[in-house]
N, CA, C and O atoms as CSV, one atom per row, in Angstrom:
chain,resi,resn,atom,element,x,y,z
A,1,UNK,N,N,0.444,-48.120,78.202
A,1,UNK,CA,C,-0.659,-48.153,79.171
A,1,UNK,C,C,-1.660,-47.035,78.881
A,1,UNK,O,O,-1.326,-46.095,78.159
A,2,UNK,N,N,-2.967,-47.115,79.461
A,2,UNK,CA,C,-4.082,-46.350,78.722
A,2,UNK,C,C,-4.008,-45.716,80.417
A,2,UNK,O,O,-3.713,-46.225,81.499
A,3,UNK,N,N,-4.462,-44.295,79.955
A,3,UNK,CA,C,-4.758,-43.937,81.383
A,3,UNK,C,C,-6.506,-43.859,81.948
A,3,UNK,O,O,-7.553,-44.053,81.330
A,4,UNK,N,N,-6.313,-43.591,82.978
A,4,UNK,CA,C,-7.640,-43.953,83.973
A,4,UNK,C,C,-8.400,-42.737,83.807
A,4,UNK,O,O,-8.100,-41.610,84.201
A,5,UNK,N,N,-9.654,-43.199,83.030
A,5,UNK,CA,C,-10.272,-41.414,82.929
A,5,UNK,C,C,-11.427,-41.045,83.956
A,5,UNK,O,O,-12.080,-40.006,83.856
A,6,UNK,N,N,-11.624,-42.021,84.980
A,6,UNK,CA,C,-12.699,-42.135,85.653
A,6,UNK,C,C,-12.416,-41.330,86.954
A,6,UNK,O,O,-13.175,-41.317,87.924
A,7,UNK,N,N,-11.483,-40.800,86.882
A,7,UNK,CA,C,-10.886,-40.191,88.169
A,7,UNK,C,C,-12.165,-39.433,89.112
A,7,UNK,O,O,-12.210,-39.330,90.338
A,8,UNK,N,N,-13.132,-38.968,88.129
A,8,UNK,CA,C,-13.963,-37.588,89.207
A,8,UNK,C,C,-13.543,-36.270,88.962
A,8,UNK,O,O,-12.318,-36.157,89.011
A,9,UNK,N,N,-14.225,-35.123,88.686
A,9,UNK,CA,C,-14.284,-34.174,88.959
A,9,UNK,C,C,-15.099,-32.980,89.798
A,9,UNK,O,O,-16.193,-32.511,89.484
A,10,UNK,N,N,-14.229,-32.589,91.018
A,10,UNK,CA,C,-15.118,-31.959,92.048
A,10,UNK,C,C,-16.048,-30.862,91.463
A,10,UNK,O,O,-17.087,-30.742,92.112
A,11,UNK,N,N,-15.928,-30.025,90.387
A,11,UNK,CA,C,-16.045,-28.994,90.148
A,11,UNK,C,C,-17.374,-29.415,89.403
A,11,UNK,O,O,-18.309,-28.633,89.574
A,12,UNK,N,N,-17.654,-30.673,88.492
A,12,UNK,CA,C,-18.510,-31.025,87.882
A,12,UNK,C,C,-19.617,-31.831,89.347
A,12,UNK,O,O,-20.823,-31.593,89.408
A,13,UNK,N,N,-18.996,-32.619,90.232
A,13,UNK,CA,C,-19.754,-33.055,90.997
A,13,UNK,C,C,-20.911,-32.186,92.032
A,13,UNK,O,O,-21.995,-32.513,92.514
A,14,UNK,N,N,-19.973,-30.769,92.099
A,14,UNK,CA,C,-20.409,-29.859,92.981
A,14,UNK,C,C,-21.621,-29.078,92.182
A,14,UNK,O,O,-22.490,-28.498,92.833
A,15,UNK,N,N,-21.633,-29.087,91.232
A,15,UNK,CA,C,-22.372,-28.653,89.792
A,15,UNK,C,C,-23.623,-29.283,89.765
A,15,UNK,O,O,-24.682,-28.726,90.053
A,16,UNK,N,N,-23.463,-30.700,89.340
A,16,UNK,CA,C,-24.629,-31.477,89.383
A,16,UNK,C,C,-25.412,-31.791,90.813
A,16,UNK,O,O,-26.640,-31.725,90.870
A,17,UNK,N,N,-24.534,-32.164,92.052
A,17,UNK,CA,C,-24.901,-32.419,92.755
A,17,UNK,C,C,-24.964,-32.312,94.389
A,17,UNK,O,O,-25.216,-33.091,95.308
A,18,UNK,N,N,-24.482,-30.485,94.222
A,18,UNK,CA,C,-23.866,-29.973,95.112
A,18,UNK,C,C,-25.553,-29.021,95.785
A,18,UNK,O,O,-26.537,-28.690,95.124
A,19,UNK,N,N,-25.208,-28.778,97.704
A,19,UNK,CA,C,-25.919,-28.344,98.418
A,19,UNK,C,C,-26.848,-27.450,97.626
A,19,UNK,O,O,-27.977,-27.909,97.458
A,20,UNK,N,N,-26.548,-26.071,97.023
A,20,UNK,CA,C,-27.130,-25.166,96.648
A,20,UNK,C,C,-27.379,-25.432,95.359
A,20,UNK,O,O,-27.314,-24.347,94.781
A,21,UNK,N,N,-27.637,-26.308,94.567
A,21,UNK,CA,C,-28.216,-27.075,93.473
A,21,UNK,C,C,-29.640,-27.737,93.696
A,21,UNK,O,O,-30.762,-27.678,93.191
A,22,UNK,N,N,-28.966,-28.423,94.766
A,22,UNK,CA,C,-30.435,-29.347,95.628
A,22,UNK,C,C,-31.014,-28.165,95.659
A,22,UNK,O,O,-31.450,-27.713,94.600
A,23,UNK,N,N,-31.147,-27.390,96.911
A,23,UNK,CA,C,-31.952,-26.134,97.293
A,23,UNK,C,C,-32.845,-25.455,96.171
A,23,UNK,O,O,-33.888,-24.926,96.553
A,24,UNK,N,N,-32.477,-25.416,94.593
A,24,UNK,CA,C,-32.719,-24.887,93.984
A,24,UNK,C,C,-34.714,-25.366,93.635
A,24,UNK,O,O,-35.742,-24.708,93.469
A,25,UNK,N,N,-34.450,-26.468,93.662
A,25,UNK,CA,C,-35.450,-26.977,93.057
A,25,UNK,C,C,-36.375,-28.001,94.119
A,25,UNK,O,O,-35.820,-28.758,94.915
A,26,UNK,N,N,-37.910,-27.886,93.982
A,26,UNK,CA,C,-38.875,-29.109,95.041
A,26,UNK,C,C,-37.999,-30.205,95.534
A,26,UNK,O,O,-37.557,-30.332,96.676
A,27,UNK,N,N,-37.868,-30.748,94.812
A,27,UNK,CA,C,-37.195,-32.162,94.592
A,27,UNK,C,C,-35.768,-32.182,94.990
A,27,UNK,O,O,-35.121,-33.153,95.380
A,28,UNK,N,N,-35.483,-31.284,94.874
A,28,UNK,CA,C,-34.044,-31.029,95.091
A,28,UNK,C,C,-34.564,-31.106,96.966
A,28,UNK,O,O,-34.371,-32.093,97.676
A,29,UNK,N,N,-35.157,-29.947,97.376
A,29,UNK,CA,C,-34.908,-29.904,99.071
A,29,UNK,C,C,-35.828,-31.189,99.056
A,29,UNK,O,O,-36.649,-30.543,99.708
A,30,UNK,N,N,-36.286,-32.103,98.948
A,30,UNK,CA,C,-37.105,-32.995,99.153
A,30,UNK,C,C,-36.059,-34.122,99.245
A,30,UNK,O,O,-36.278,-35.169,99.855
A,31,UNK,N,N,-35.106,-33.894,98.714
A,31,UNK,CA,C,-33.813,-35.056,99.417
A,31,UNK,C,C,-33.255,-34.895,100.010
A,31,UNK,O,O,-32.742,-35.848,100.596
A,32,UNK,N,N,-32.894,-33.545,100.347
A,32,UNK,CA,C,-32.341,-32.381,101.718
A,32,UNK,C,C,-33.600,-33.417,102.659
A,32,UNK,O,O,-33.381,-34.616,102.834
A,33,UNK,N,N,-34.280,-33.059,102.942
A,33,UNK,CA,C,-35.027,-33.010,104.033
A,33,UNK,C,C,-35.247,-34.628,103.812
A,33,UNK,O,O,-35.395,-34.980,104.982
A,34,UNK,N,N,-35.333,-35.564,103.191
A,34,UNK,CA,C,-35.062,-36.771,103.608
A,34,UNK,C,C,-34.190,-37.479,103.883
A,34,UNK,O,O,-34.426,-38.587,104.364
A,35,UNK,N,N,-32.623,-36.936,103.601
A,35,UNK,CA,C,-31.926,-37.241,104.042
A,35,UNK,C,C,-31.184,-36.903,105.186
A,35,UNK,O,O,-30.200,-37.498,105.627
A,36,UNK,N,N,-31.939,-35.528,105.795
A,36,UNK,CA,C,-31.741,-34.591,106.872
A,36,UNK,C,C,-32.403,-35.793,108.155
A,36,UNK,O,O,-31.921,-35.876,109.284
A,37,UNK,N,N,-33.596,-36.650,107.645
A,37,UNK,CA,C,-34.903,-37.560,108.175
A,37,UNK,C,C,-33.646,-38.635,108.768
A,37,UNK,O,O,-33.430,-38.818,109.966
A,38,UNK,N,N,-33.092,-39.111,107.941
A,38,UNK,CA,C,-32.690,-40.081,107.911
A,38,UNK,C,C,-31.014,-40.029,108.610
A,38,UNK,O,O,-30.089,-40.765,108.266
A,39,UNK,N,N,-30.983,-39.376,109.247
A,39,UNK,CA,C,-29.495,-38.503,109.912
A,39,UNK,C,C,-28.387,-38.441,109.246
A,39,UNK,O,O,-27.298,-38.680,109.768
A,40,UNK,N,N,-28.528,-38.141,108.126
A,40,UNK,CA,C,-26.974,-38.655,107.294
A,40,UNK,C,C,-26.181,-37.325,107.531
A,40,UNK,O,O,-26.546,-36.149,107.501
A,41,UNK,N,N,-24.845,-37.976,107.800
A,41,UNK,CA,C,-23.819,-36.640,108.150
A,41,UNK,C,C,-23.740,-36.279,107.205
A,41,UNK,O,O,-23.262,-35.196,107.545
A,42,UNK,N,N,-23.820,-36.173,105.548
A,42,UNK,CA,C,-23.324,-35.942,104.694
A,42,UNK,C,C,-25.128,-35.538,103.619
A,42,UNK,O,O,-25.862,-36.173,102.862
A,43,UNK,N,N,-25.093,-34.446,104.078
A,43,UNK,CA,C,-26.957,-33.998,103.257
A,43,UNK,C,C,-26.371,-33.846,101.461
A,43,UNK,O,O,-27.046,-34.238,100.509
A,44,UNK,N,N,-25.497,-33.431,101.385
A,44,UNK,CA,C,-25.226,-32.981,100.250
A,44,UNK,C,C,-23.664,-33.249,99.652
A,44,UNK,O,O,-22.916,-33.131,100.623
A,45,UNK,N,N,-22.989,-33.517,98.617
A,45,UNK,CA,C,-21.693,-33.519,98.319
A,45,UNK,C,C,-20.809,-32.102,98.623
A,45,UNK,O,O,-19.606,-32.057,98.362
């Protein structure tokens, strides 16, 4: 059997696409704040 390599990694997810990543950059708080618009419990991974 082949194993499953798709598992996820938090450490890479939090990296690419974690709160203080967003913050970093325009675009970055510009999905903060539209998704802040849009009430999502979850602004950031």
């Amino acid at each position: 059997m082949t194993k499953r390599t798709l598992g996820g990694t938090s450490r890479k997810r939090k990296r690419v696409s974690g709160f203080r990543v967003r913050m970093r950059t325009h675009t970055g708080r510009r999905v903060i704040r539209t998704r802040r618009k849009r009430g999502r419990s979850r602004l950031a991974v």
